[in-house]
Backbone as a chain_set.jsonl record, in Angstrom:
{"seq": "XXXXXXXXXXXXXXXXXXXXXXXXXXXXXXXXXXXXXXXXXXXXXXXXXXXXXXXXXXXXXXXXXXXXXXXXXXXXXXXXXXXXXXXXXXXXXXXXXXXXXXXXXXXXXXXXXXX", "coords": {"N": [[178.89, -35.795, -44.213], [177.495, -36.402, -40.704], [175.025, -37.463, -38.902], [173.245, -37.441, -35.91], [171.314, -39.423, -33.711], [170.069, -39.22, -30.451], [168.489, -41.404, -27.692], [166.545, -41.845, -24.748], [167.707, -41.417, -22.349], [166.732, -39.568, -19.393], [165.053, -39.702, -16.183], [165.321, -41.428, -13.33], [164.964, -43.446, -10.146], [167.789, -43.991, -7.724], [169.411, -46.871, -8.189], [167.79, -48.191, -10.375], [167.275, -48.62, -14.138], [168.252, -47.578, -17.238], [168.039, -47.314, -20.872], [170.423, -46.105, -23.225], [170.291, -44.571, -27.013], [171.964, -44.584, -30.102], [172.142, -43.833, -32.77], [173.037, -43.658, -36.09], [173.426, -41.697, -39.224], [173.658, -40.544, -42.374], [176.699, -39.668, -44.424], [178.197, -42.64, -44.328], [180.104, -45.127, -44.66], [181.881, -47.168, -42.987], [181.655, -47.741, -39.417], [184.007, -47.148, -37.112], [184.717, -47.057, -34.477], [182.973, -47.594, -31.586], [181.846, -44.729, -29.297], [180.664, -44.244, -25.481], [180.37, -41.089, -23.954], [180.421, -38.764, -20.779], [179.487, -35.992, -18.982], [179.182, -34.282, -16.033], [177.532, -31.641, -13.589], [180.276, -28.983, -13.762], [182.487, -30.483, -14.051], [184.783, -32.245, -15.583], [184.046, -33.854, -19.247], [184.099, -36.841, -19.316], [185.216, -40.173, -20.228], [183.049, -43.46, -20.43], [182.459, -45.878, -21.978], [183.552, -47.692, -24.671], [182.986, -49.358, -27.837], [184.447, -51.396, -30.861], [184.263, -52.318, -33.734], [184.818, -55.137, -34.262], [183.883, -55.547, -32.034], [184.871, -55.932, -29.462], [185.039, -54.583, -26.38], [185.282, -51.807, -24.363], [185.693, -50.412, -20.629], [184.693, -47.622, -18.163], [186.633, -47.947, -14.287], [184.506, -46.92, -12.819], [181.929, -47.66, -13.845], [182.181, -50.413, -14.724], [180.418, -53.211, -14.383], [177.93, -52.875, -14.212], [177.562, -51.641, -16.62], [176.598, -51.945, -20.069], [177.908, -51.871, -23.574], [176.5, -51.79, -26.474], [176.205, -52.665, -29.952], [174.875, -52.4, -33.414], [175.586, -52.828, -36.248], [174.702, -53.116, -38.463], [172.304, -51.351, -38.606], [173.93, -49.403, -37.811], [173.946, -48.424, -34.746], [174.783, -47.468, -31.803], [174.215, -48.749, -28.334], [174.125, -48.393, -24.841], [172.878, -49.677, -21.805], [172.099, -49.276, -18.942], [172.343, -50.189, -15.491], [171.532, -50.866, -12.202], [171.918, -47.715, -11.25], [173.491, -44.784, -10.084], [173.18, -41.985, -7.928], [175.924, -40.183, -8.328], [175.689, -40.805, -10.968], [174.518, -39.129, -12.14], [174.181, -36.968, -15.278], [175.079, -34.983, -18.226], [174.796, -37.812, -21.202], [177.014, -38.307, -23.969], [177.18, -39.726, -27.299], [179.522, -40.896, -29.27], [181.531, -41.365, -32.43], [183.969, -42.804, -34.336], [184.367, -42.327, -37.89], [185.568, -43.152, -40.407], [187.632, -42.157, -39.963], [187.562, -39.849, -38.654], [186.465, -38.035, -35.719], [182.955, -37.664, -34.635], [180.281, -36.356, -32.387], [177.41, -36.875, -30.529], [174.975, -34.955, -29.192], [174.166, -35.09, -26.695], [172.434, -36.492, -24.406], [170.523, -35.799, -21.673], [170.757, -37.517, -18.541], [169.836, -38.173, -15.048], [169.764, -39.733, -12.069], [168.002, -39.849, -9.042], [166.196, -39.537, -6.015]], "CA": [[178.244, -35.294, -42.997], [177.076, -37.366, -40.545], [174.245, -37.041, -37.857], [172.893, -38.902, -34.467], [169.747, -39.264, -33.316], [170.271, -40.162, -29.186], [167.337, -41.163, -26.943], [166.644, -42.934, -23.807], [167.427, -40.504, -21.074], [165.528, -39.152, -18.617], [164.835, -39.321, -14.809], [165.045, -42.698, -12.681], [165.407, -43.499, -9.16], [168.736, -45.11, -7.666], [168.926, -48.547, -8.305], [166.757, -48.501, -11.456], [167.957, -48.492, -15.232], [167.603, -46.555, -18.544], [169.262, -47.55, -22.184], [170.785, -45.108, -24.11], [170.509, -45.384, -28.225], [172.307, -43.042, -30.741], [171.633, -43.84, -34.431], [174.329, -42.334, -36.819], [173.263, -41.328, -40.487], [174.773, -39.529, -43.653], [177.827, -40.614, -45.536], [178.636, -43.624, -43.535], [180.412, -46.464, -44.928], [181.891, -47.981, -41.533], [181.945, -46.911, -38.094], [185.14, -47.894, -36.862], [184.471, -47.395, -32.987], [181.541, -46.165, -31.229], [181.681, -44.587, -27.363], [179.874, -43.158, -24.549], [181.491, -40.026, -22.496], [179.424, -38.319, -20.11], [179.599, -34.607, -18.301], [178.059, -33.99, -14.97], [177.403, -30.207, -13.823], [181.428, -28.61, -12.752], [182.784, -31.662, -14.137], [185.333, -32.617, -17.323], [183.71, -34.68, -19.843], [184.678, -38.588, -19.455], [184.827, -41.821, -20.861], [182.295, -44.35, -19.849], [182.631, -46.947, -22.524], [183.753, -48.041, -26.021], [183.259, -51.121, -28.62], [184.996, -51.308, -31.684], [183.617, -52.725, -35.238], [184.527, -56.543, -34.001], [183.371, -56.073, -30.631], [185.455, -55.356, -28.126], [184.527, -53.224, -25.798], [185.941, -51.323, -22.895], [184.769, -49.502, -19.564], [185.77, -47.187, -17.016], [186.312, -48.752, -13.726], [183.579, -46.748, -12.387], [180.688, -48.175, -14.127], [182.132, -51.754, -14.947], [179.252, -54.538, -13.785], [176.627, -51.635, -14.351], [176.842, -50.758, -17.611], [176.629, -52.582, -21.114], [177.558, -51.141, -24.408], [176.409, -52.746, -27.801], [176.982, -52.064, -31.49], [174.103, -53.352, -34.058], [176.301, -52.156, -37.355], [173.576, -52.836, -39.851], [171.663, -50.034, -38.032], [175.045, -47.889, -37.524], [173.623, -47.674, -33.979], [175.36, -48.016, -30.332], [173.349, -48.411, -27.144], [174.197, -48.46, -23.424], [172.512, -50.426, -20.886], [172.57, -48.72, -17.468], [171.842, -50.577, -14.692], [172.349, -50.726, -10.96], [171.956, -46.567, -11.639], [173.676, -43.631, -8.478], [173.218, -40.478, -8.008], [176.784, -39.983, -9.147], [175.639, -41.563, -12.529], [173.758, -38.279, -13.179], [175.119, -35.96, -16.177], [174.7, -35.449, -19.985], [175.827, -38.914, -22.164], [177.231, -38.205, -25.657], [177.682, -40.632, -27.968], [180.904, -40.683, -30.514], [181.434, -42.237, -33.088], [184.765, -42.585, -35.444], [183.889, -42.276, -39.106], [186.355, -42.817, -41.958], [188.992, -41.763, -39.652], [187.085, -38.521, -38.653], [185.819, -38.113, -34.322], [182.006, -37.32, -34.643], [179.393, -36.144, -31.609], [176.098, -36.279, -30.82], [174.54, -33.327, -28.762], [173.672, -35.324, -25.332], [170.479, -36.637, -23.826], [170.91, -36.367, -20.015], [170.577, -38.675, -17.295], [169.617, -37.763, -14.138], [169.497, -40.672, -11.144], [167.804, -39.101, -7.824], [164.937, -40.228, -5.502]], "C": [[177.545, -36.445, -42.281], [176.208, -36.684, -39.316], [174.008, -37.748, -37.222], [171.635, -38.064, -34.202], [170.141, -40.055, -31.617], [169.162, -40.128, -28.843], [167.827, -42.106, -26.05], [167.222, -42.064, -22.618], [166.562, -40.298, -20.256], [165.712, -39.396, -16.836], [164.703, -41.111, -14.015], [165.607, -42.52, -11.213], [166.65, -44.447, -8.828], [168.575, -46.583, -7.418], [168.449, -49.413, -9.662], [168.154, -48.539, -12.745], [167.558, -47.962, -16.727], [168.847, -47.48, -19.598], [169.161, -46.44, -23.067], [171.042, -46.152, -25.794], [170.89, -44.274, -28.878], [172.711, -43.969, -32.311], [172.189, -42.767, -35.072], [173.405, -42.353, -38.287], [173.719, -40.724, -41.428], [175.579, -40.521, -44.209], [178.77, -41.134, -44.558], [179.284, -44.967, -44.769], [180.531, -47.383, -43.887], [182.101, -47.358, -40.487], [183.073, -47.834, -37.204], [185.119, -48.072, -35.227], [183.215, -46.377, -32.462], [181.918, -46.316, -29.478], [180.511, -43.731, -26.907], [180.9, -42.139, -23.708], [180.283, -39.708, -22.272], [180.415, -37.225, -19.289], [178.699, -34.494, -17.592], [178.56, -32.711, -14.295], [178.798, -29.833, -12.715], [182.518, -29.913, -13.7], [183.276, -31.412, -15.547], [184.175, -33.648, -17.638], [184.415, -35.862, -19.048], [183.959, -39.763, -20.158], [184.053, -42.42, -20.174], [182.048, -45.622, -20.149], [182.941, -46.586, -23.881], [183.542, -49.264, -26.55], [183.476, -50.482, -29.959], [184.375, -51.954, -32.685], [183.425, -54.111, -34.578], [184.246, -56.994, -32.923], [183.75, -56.043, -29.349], [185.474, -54.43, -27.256], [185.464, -52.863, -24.042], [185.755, -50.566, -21.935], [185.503, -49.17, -18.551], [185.245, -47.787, -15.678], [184.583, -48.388, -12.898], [182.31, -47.132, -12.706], [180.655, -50.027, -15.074], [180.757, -52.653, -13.806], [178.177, -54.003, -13.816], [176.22, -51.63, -16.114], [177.426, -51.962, -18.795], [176.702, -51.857, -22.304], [177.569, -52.091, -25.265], [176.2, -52.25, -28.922], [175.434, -52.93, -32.509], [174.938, -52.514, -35.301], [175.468, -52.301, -38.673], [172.515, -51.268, -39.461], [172.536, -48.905, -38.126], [174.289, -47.362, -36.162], [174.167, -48.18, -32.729], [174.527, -47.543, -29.099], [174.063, -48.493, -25.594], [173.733, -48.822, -22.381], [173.303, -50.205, -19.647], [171.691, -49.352, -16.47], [172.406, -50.571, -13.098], [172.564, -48.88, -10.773], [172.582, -45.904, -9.81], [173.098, -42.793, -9.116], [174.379, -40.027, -8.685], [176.936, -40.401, -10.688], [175.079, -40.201, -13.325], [174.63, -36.992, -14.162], [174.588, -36.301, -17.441], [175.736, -36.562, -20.579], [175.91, -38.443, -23.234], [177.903, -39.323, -26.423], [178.611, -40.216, -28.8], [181.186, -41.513, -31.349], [183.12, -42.314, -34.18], [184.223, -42.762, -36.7], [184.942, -41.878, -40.422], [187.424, -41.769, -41.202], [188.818, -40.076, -38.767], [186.033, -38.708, -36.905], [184.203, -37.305, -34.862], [181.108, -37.068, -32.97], [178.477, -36.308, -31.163], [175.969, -35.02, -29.88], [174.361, -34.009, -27.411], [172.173, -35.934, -25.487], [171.652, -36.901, -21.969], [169.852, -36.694, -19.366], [170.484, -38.43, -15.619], [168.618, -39.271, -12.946], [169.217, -39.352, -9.257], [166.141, -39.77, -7.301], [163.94, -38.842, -5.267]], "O": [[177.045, -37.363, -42.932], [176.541, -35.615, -38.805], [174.336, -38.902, -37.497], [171.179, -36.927, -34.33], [170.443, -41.246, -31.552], [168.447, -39.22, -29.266], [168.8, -42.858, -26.123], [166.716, -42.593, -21.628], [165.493, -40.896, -20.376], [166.837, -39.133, -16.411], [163.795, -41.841, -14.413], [166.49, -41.701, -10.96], [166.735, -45.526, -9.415], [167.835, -47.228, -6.676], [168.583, -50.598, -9.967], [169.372, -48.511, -12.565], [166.404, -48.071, -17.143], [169.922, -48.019, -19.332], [168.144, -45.939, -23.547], [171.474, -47.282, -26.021], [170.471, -43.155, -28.58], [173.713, -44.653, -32.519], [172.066, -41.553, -34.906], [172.571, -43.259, -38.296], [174.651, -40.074, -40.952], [175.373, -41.714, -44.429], [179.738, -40.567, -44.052], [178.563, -45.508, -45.608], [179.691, -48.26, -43.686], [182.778, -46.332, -40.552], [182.911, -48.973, -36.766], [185.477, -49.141, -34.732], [182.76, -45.256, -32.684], [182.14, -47.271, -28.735], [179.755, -42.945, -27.478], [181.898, -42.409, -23.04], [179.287, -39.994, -22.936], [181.602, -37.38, -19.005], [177.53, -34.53, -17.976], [179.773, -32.501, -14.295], [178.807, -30.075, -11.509], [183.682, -29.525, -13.605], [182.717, -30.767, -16.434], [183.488, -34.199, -16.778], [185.264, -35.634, -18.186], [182.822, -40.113, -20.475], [184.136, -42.067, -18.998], [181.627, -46.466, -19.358], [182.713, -45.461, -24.325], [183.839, -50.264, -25.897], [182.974, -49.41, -30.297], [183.381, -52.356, -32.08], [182.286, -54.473, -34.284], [184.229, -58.172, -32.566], [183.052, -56.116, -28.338], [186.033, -53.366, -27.522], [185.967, -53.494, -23.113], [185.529, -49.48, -22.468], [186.456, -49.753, -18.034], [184.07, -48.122, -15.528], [183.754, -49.22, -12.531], [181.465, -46.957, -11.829], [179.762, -50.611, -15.688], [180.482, -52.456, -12.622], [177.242, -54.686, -13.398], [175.126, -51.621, -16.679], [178.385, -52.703, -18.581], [175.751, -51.091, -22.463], [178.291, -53.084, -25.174], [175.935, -51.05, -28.846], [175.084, -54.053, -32.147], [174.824, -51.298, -35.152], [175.628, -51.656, -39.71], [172.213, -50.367, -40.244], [172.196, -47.757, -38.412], [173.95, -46.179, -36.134], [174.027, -49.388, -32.541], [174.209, -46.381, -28.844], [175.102, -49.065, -25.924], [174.265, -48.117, -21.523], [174.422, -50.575, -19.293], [170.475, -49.161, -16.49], [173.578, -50.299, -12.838], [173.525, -48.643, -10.04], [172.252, -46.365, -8.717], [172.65, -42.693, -10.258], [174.121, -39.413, -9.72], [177.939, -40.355, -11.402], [175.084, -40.034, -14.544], [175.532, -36.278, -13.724], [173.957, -37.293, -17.804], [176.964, -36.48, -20.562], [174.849, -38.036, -23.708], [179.031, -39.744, -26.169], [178.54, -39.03, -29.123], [181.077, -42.673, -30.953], [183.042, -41.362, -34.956], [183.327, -43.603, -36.619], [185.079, -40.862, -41.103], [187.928, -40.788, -41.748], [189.748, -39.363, -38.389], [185.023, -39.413, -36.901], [184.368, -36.283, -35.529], [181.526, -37.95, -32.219], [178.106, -35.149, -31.354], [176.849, -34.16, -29.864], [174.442, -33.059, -26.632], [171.245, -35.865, -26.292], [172.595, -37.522, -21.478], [168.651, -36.432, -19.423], [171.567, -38.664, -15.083], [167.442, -39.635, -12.987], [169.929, -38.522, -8.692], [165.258, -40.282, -7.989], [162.792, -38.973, -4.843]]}, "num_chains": 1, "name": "protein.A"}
């Protein structure tokens, strides 16, 4: 079983920036890739980023030069670095995580950009 702890949400004006952090726990050995998707209200889920165990990471075009994702793997925790924030940025982020071959969740923290 494995669990997440996300934080770092919350309310900012456009322009500004928030970091998302989601801290996995349980029966972890390795986390083989960790992402962000995000759902804003009407709206499919989507991708927003990924990095993989050795680092590679990948982003949709919509929030390339904005957004940063990073991996600390002694922690088992992946963050997000949002900067340059819209209004269209606002929606719940969920972190994901692969685990021993197995897609994991967390629950959200949403993000809400508005003046």
């Amino acid at each position: 079983q494995v669990q997440f702890v996300e934080s770092g949400g919350g309310l900012v004006q456009p322009g500004g920036s928030l970091r998302l952090s989601c801290a996995a726990s349980g029966s972890i050995l390795s986390i083989d890739a960790m992402a962000w998707y995000r759902q804003a209200p009407g709206k499919e889920r989507e991708f927003v980023a990924s990095i993989i165990r050795a680092g590679s990471t990948s982003y949709a075009d919509s929030v390339k030069g904005r957004f940063t994702i990073s991996r600390d793997n002694a922690k088992n925790t992946v963050y997000l670095q949002m900067n340059s924030l819209k209004p269209e940025d606002t929606a719940v982020y969920y972190c994901a995580m692969v685990v021993g071959g197995l897609n994991y969740w967390g629950r959200g923290t949403q993000v809400t950009v508005s003046s």
